[in-house]
C-alpha positions in Angstrom: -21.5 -28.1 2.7 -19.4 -26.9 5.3 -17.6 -23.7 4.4 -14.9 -21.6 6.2 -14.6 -18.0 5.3 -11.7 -15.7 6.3 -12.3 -11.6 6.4 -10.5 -9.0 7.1 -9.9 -8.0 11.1 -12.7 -6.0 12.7 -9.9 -3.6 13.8 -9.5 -1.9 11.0 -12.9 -1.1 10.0 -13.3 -2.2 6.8 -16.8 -2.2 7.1 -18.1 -2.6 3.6 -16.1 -5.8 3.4 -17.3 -6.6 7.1 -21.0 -6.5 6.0 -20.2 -8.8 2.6 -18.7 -11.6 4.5 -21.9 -11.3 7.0 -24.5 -11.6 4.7 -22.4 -14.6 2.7 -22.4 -16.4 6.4 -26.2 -15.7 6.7 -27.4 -16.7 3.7 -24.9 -20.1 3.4 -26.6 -21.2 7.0 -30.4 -19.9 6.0 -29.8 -22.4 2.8 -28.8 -25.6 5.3 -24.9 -25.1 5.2 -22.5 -24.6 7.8 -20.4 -21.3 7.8 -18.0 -20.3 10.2 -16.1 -16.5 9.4 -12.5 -16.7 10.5 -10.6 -12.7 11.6 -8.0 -11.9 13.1 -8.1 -11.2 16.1 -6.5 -7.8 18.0 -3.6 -9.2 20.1 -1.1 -6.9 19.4 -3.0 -3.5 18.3 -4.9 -3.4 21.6 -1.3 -2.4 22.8 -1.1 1.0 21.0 -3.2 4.2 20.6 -0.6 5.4 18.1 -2.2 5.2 14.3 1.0 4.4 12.9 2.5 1.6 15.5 -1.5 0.4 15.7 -1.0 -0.2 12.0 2.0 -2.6 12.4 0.6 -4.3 14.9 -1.9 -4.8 13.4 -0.3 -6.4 10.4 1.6 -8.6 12.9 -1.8 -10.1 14.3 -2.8 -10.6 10.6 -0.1 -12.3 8.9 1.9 -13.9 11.6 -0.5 -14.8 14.7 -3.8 -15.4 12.9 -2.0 -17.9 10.1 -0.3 -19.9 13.3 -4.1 -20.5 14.9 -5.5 -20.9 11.6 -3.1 -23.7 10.2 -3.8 -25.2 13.9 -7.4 -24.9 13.4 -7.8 -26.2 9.6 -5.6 -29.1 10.6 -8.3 -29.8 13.6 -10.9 -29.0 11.9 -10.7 -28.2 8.4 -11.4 -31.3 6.7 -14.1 -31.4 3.7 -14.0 -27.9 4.0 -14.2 -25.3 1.2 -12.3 -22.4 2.4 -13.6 -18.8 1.0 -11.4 -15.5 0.8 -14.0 -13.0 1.5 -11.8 -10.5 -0.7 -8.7 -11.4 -2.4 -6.4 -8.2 -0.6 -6.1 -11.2 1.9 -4.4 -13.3 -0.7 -1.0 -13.2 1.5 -3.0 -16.3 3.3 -3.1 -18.5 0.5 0.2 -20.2 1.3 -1.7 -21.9 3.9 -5.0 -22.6 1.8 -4.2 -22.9 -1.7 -3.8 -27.4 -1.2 -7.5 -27.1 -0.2 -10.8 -26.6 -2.3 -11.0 -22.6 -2.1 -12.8 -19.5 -4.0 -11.8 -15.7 -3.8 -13.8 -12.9 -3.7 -12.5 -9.9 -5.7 -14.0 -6.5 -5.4 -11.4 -4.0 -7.5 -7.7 -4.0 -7.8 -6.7 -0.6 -8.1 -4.0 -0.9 -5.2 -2.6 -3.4 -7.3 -3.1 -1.0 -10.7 -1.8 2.1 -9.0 1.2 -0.4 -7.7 1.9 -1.4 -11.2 1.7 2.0 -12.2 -1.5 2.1 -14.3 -1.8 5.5 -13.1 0.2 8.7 -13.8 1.1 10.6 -11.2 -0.2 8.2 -8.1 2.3 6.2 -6.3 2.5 4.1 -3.4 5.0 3.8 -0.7 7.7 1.3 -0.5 5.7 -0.4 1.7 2.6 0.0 0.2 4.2 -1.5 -3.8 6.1 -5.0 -1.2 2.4 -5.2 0.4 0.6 -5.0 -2.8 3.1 -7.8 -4.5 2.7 -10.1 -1.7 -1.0 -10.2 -1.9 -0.6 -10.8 -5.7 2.2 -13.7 -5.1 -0.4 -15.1 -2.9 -3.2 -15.0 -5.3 -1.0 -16.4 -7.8 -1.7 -20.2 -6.0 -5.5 -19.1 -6.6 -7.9 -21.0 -9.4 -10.9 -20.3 -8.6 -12.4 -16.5 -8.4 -15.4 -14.8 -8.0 -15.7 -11.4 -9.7 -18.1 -8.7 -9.0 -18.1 -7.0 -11.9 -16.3 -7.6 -16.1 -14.1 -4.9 -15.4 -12.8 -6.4 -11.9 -12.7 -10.2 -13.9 -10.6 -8.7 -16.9 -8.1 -7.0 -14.0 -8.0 -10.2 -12.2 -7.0 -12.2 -16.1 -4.5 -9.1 -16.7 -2.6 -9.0 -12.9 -3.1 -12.5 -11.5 1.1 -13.9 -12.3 -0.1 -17.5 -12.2 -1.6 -19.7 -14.7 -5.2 -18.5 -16.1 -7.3 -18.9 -13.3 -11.2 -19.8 -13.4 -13.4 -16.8 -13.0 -17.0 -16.2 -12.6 -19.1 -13.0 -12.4 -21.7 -12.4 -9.7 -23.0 -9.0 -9.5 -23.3 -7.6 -6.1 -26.3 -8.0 -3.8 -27.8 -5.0 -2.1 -27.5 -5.9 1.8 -30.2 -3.3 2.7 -33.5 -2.9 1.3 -32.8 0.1 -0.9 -36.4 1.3 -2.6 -38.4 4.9 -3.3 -39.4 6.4 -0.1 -42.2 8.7 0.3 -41.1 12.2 0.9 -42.5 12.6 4.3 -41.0 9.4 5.0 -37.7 10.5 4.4 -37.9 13.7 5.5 -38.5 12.7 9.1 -35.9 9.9 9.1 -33.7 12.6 7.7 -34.8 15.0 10.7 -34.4 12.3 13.2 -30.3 11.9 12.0 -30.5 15.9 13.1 -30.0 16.9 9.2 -32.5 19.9 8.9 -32.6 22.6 6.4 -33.7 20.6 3.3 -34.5 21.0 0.0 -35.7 18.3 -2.0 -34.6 18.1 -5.5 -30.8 17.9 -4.0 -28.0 17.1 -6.2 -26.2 13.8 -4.4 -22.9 12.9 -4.1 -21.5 9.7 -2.1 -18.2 8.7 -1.8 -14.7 9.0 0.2 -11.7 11.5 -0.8 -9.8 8.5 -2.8 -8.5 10.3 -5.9 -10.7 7.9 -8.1 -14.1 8.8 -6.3 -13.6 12.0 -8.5 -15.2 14.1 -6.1 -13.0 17.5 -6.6 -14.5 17.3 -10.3 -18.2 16.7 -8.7 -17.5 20.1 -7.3 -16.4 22.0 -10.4 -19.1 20.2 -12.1 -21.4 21.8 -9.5 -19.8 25.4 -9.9 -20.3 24.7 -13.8 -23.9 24.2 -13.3 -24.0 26.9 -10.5 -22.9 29.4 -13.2 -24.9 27.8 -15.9 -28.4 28.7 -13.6 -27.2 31.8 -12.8 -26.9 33.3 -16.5 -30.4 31.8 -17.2 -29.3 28.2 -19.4 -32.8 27.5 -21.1 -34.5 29.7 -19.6 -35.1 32.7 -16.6 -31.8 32.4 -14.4 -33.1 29.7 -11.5 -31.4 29.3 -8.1 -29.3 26.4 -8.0 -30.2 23.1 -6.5 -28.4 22.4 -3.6 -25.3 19.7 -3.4 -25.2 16.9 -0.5 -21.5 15.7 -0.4 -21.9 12.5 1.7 -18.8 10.8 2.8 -15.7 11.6 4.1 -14.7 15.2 5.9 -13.5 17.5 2.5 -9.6 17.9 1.8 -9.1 22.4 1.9 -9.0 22.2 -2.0 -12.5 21.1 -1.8 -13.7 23.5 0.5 -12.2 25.9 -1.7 -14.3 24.7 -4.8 -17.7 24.3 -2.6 -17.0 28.6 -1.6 -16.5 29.3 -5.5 -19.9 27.7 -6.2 -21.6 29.4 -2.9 -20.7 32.3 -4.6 -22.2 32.0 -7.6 -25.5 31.0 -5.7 -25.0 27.2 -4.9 -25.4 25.2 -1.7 -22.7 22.5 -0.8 -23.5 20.4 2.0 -21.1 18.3 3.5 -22.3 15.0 5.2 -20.2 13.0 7.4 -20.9 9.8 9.3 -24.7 8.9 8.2 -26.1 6.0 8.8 -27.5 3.8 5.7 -30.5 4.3 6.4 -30.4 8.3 5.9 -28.5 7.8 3.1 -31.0 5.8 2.0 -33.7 8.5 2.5 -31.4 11.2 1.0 -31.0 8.9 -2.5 -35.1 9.1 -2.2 -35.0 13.1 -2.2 -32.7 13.8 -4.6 -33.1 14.9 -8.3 -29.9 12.9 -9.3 -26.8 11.0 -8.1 -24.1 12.4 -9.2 -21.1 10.2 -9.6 -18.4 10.7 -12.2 -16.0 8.3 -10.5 -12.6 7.4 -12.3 -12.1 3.8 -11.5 -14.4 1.2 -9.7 -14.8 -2.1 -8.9 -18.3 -2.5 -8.8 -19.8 1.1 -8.3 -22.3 0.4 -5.2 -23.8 3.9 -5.2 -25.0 3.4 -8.9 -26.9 0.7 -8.4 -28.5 1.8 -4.7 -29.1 5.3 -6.4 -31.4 3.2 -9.3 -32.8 0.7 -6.8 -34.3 4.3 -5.0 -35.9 5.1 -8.4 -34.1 8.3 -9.1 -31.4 9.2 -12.2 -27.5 8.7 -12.3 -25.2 11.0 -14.3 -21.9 8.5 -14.4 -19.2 7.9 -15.9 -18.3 6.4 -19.8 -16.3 4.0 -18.3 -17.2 -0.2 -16.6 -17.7 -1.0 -14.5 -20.2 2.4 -14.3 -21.4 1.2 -17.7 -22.1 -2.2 -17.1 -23.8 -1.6 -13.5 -26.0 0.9 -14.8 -27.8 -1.5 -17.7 -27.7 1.2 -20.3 -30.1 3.3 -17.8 -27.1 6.1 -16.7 -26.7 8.6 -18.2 -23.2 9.3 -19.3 -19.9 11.7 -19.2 -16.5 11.6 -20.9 -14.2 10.7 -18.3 -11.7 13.4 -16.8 -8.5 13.4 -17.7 -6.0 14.3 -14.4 -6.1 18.4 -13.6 -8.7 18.9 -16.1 -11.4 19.4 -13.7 -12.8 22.8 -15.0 -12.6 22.1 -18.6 -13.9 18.5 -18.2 -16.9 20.2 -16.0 -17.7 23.3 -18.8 -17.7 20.5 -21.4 -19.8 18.2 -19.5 -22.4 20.3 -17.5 -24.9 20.1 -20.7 -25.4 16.6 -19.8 -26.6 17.8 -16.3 -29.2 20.4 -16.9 -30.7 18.6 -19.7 -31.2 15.6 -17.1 -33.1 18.2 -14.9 -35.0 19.5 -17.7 -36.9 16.2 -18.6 -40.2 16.5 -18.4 -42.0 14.6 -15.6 -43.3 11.1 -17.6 -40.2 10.8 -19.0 -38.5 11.1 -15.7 -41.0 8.2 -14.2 -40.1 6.1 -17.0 -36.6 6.0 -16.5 -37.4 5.4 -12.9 -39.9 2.6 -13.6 -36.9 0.6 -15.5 -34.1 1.4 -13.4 -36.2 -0.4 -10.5 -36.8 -3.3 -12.7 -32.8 -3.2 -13.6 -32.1 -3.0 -9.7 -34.1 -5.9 -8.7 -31.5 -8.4 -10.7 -28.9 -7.3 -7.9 -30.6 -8.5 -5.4 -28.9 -10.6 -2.7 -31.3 -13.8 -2.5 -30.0 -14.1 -6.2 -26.1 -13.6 -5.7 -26.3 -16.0 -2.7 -27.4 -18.4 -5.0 -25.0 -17.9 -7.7 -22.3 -18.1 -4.4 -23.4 -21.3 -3.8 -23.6 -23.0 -7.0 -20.2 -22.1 -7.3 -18.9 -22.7 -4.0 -20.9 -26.6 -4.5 -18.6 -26.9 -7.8 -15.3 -25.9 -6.2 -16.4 -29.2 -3.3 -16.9 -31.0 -6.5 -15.6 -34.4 -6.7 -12.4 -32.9 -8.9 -11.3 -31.0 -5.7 -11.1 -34.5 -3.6 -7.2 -34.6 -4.8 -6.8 -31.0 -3.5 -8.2 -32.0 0.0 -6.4 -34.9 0.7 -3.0 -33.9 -0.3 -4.2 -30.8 2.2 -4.9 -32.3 4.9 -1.5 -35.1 4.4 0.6 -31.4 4.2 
């Protein structure tokens, strides 16, 4: 099978989706197949220094330079070829692919929700709502979908403005070896990313400052919990477990919640620019993940959180539901500038989590490793290429040759 797969450009460091069309390349030539990764390259943006006039040019060398050498190319070279859309925000390609045997990737489609105005109160620029319909009048020529969650497959069947497309779902694979780590163990790899001062038992947080990641409501949920300990909830008043925010640097408004919990005898910790593999030993450390998100496609920190052994306090929402196997534990979802209420009403759920006794901790821990190890990536990459095998199918010789006669 010879496959060509086009990502996004290296230039804008979309590095999630960077590593997903790697480890689809890798695994398609470590099972016999050929695999060549198609990006665009930077032409134009190497010109600028300017964010805004890199951005652009950026979408200059995307959808007008790279389609010219890629038509070139597929016409050279593209024959018997399935060709893969590592995530389907690249649909504005599939005026020059859709002839040809194809599959798209599809990770979440809030852009195209918030666009649509699924959400109250979020908008996006006129720019932003003529970019987002493009890549859905692109998709549009699409049949055949991979989906990586229910949630993300039901978005696809509700946005896509073509006929019913074909869609399969195929759980992400972890692309790093996510497991418990002995505490020493991750205590010196956590020293060697020059992160000192730690507590073990840590609250964890991980996640950028998009308004879905929820993470100004992580904070109030801390202060709730902050207050909770100090006034003795069950028990003798306790000093509060610290709170590692890792991700992105913190808007003033959170700063502003992280002091109000400080006050009331908290510790907020905020983590910028770790590598995976301390993240990975902070998952190991910590007493919980804490991740009330508002909207997901897949939810990767659930999942790597369970894979490390330790809980996940969640959201009652998929895909959180469905990536967490029943094994999450669960919170209402917050309703826009509710943070404070939503926290006092939903901190219970917290401190009885760090009240469990120890076996009944283990256990959870015990089956949310044996949950984890069905997303592993040796079993996605084998659900890829059964489907990618069907799309070569026979039925798609029509599709090739009226391709390659365009």
């Amino acid at each position: 099978m010879r496959l060509i797969l086009f990502g996004h450009p290296a230039f804008f460091g979309s590095h999630s989706m960077d590593r997903f069309a790697a480890m689809i390349v890798e695994g398609m030539r470590e099972r016999g197949h050929e695999a060549q990764l198609w990006t665009p390259p930077a032409v134009l943006v190497r010109l600028s220094t300017r964010p805004g006039l890199r951005k652009w040019l950026g979408y200059v060398d995307q959808y007008m330079l790279f389609p010219a050498w890629a038509w070139w190319r597929l016409r050279r070279d593209g024959a018997g070829a399935l060709v893969v859309l590592t995530d389907h925000s690249l649909g504005m390609w599939m005026w020059l692919l859709h002839r040809r045997p194809h599959v798209i990737h599809c990770h979440d489609f809030i852009a195209q929700r918030t666009a649509a105005g699924e959400f109250p109160g979020r908008q996006l620029s006129a720019s932003g709502r003529l970019y987002q319909a493009l890549i859905l009048r692109g998709i549009a020529l699409g049949r055949n979908f991979v989906a990586v969650s229910e949630k993300t497959a039901q978005d696809l069947l509700r946005l896509h403005p073509g006929p019913r497309p074909h869609v399969q779902v195929v759980h992400n694979g972890l692309n790093y070896p996510f497991r418990p780590l002995a505490p020493d163990v991750a205590l010196r790899r956590l020293h060697a990313a020059g992160i000192d001062d730690i507590r073990p038992g840590m609250l964890v947080h991980i996640g950028g400052n998009q308004w879905y990641k929820n993470r100004e409501g992580v904070l109030a949920l801390y202060q709730a919990y902050c207050e909770a300990s100090s006034a003795g909830h069950g028990g003798a008043a306790a000093a509060p477990r610290p709170l590692w925010m890792i991700g992105s640097e913190p808007t003033p408004a959170m700063r502003e919640l992280a002091a109000g919990a400080e006050r009331l005898g908290g510790q907020v910790r905020f983590l910028e620019g770790m590598s995976t593999s301390a993240v990975h030993a902070a998952y190991a450390l910590a007493a919980v993940l804490l991740f009330p998100s508002l909207e997901e496609g897949f939810g990767w920190p659930v999942i790597e959180a369970m894979a490390c052994g330790i809980p996940v306090l969640t959201t009652a929402r998929a895909p959180m539901q469905e990536i967490g196997g029943g094994l999450a534990l669960l919170m209402e979802p917050m309703e826009p500038d509710q943070a404070q209420a939503w926290a006092r009403r939903n901190v219970g759920v917290l401190l009885e989590l760090l009240s469990w006794p120890q076996a009944r901790l283990d256990q959870l821990s015990a089956d949310s490793l044996a949950w984890a190890r069905h997303f592993s990536a040796e079993r996605a990459l084998d659900q890829y290429e059964a489907i990618y095998l069907a799309a070569l199918a026979p039925a798609s010789a029509t599709e090739t040759a009226e391709a390659e006669a365009g």
